[in-house]
N, C-alpha and C positions, 0 to 999 in steps of 0.2 A: 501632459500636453494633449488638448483635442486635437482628435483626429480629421485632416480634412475635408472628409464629408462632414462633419458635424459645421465644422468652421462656416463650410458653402452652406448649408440650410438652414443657419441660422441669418446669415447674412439675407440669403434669398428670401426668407421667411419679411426679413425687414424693406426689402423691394414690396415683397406683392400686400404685407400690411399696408404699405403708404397709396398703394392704385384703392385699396377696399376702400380705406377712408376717404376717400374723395370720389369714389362712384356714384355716392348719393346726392352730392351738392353740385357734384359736375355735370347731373340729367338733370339739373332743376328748370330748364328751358322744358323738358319733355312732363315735368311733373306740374309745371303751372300752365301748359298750354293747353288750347280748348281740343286741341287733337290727341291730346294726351290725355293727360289723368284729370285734367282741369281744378287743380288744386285753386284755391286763394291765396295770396301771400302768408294770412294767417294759416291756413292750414298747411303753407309749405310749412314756415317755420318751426308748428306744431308738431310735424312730422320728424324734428331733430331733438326733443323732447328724452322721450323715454333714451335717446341713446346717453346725452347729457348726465341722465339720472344714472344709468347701470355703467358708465364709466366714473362718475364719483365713488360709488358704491363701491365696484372693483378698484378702485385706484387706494380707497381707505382698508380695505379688506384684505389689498392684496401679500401683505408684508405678514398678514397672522397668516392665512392662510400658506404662505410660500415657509411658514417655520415648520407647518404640519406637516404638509404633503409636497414640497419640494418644489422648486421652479421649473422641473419639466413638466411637471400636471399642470401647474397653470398654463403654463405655453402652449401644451397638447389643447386642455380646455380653451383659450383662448383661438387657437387655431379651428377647433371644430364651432366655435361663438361666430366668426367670421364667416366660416362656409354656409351655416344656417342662414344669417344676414344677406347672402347672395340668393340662395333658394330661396329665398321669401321674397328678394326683391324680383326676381325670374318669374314665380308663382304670380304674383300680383301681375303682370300684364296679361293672363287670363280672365283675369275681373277687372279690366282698367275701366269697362263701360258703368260696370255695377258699383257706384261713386264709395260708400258707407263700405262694402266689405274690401275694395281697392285700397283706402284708409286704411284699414286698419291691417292690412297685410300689410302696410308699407310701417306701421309702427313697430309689429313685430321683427319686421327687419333690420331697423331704426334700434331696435331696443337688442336685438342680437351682437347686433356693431357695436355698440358701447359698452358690451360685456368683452368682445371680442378686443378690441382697445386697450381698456385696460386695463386687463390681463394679459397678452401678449407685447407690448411694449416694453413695459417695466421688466418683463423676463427677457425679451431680446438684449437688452440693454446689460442686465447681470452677467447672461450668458458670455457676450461680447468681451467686458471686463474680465470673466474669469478663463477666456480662453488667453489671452495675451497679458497676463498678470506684470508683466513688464513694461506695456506701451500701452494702457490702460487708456489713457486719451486719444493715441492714433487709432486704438483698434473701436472706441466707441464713436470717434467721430467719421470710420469707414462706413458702420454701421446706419446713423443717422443723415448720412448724405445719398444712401441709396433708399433710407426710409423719405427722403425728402425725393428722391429721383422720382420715387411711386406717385408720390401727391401730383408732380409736376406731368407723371404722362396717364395720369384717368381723364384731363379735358383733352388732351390729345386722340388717347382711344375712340372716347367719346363724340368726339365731332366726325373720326373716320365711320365709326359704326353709324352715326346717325345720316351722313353724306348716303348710308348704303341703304338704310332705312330700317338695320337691324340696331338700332340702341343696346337691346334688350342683348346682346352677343357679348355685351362689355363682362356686368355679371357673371355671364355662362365660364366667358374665360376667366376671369377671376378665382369662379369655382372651382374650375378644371386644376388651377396652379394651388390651392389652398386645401382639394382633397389630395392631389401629389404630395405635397410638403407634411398631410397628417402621416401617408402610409411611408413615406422618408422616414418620419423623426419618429414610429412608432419604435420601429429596435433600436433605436440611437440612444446613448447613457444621457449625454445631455447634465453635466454636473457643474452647479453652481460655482462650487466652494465653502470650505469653509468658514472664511475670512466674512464673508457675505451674509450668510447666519447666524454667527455671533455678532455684526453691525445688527441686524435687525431685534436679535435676541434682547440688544442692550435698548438701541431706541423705544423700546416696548417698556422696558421698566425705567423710564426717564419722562420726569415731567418737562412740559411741552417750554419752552425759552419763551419768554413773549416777545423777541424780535420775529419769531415765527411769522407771525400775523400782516407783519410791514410786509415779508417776502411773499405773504399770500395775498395781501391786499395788490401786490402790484399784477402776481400771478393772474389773479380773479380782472382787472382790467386789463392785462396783456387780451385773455381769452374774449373778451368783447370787442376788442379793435381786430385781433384775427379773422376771429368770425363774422365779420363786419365784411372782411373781403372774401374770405373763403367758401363762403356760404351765399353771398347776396351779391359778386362779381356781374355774374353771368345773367341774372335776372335784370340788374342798373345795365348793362350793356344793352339786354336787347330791347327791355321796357323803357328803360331811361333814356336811351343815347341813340335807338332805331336800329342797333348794331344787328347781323345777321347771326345764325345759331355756328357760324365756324370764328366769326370774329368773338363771340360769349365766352365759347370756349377756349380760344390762344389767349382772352385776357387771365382767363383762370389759369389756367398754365401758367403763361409768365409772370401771375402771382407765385404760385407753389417753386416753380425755378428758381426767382429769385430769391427766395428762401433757403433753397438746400445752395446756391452760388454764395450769397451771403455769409452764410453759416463758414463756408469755405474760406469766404477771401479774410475774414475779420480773425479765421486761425491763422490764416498765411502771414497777415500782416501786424501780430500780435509785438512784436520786438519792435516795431516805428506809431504803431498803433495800440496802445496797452487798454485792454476790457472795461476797464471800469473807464474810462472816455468812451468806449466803442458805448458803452450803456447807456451813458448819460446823452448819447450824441441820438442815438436810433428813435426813441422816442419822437424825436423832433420831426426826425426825415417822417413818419407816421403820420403825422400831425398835419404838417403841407402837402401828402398825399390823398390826406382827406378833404384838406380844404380846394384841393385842385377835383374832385372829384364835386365838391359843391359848388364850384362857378363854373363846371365844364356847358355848352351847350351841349345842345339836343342832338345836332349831327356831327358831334364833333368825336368819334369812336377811336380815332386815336392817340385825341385827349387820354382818352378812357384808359386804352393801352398804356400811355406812358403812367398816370395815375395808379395804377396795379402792379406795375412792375416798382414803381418808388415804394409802393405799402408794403410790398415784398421782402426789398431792401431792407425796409427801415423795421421789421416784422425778425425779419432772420435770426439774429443773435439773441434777440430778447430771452424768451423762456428758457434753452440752453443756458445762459449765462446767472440766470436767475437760481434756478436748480443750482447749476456748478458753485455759483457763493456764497450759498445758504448748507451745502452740502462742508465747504470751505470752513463756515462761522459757527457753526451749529452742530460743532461735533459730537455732542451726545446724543443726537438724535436723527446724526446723517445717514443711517441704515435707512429710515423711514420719511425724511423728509420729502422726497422726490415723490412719493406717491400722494404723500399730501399738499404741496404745491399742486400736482395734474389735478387732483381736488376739484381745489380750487381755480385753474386755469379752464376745468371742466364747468364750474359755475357762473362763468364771465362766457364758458361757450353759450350755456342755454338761456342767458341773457338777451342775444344777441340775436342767437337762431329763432326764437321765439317773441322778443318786443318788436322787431319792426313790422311783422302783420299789423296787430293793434295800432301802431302809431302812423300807420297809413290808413287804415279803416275809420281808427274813433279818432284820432285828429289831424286826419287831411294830409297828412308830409308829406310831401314825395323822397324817392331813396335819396335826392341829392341834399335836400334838409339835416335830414336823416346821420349825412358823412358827414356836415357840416358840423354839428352836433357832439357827432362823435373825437369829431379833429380837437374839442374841448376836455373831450376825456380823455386824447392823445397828452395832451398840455399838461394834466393833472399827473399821468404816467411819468411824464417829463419830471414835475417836482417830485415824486417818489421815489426816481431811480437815484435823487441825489442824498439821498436817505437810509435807500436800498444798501447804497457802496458809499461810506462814509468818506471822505476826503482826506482825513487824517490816516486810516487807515490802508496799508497796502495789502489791495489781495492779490492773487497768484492764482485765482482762478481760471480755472479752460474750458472754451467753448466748449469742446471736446467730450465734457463730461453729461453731454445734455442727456434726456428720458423718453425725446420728444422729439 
């Protein structure tokens, strides 16, 4: 049995991973504004690029790696990927005025994070599991509700810090809690399992199921409708909608809320509500969150609000549940699956964080088009989940088990 320090910093470690992840898309008011870094859309976008690339990388990598050198070096590594991604985004407002070298520090930070990502995720995740080998579902879905609590309070931070006129404070603390948590877990054992090395040992010498592909395809669109709100909230609120930089940020928030609430209520109410309905249903709620996001007017911000909090909703269960019943169906190659769904939920992100520049630049859209658009590939989501989880088939899968 871990020991309860181990227990706490692994849990904590899953708090302040979810504020990192979302410090970067929760300043994007300060990163396209003319007083700030005065990005363009396209160069916001571009800016989530390299993170996209070195969390697929890490996400395929990470299951060889974690055979050689153990899931506490990736999680140490992952943890010190993080803390660079903060220093570099901290460093960068010494050159915000100097445009070309501000860029490119903010790539390297971009590209720190997504190493940071995912390699510490998927080891929080094992850890979690191999601490409570008995409650394996309560204890990983304690895990991703405080990972989900993080997402939900970096636009909260962020609107405080910004109110003060220190943005740049959000980082610094991020840091401050992510070099803590390196010199914690440096003497800490930190043990997988062995249950969890032989899953991966086996997935490695198993050719790949071709249902694989349905579960990645739905993966790879989940991650373009997320990033759709995750990423590009705060910019439609205050470019689209006239919203001010504290209402940007509560709509980001009460996306991310929603999400780690979701995640919660659809475990609570699994015995009146069974998953595979909760799958097939969620899509939908996405779909009219987009399309309420395309007819919204111009001054109408708490349209916008309620719009983010349904995307939220309807966003919640997906990718956990997806993992969980692919992990469920796919048992020869369920050591490894999870890192290759985040994959691909990774390549539906830099879809998303990176086409709508271009498609406002070279063809005109504006962001409400844009969700219009997308609410059609919410639709297409929709016929895949019923594909995903076959009708004749009963699965038994838990939210619980999510990666993510």
């Amino acid at each position: 049995m871990a020991q309860r320090s181990e227990i706490a910093t692994i849990y904590a470690a899953g708090l302040v991973q979810g504020i990192a992840l979302v410090t970067f898309p929760a300043a994007g008011t300060v990163f396209t504004s003319p007083n700030g870094y005065g990005l363009s859309n396209t160069q916001y976008g571009a800016m989530f690029e390299p993170q996209a690339i070195m969390a697929i990388l890490s996400s395929l990598l990470g299951a060889g790696l974690t055979l050689r050198l153990g899931a506490r070096c990736i999680y140490l590594t992952g943890l010190a990927a993080n803390f660079a991604a903060m220093a570099f985004l901290v460093a960068s407002k010494f050159v915000m005025t100097e445009h070309a070298a501000a860029f490119g520090v903010l790539l390297a930070a971009t590209t720190c994070m997504g190493l940071g990502f995912g390699f510490t995720v998927p080891a929080l995740n094992t850890f979690a599991a191999a601490f409570f080998p008995g409650k394996v579902d309560e204890a990983v879905l304690g895990l991703n509700a405080l990972l989900g609590l993080g997402t939900a309070l970096a636009p909260v931070f962020i609107a405080l810090f910004l109110a003060l006129g220190v943005w740049w404070a959000l980082p610094i603390l991020v840091g401050v809690l992510l070099f803590v948590l390196l010199l914690i877990s440096l003497p800490q054992t930190l043990n997988e399992g062995e249950h969890h090395r032989a899953a991966l040992a086996q997935s490695r010498r198993t050719k790949i199921p071709p249902r694989f592909w349905l579960f990645a395809a739905f993966a790879l669109i989940y991650g373009v409708c997320e990033t759709m709100n995750g990423n590009w909230a705060s910019l439609f609120m205050s470019k689209s909608l006239g919203a001010n930089a504290l209402l940007a940020s509560v709509a980001l928030a009460l996306f991310w809320g929603m999400v780690t609430a979701g995640r919660i209520l659809f475990a609570a109410v699994e015995k009146w509500f069974p998953e595979p309905a909760v799958f097939r249903a969620l899509p939908l709620v996405v779909a009219v969150a987009f399309a309420v996001c395309a007819c919204i007017s111009r001054a109408d911000a708490i349209g916008g609000l309620f719009a983010f909090g349904l995307a939220g909703l309807g966003c919640s269960a997906l990718l956990p549940l997806t993992i969980s019943f692919s992990q469920k169906e796919l048992t020869s190659i369920a050591g490894s699956v999870a890192g290759g769904l985040i994959a691909f939920y990774q390549i539906g992100y830099g879809i998303a964080a990176f086409g709508v520049g271009p498609l406002q630049t070279h063809a005109g859209l504006g962001l409400g088009a844009i969700y219009g658009g997308t609410a059609v590939i919410a639709i297409v989501m929709a016929v895949l989940s019923f594909l995903v989880v076959r009708p004749e088939k009963k699965t038994a899968a838990g939210i619980s088990n999510a990666n993510t």
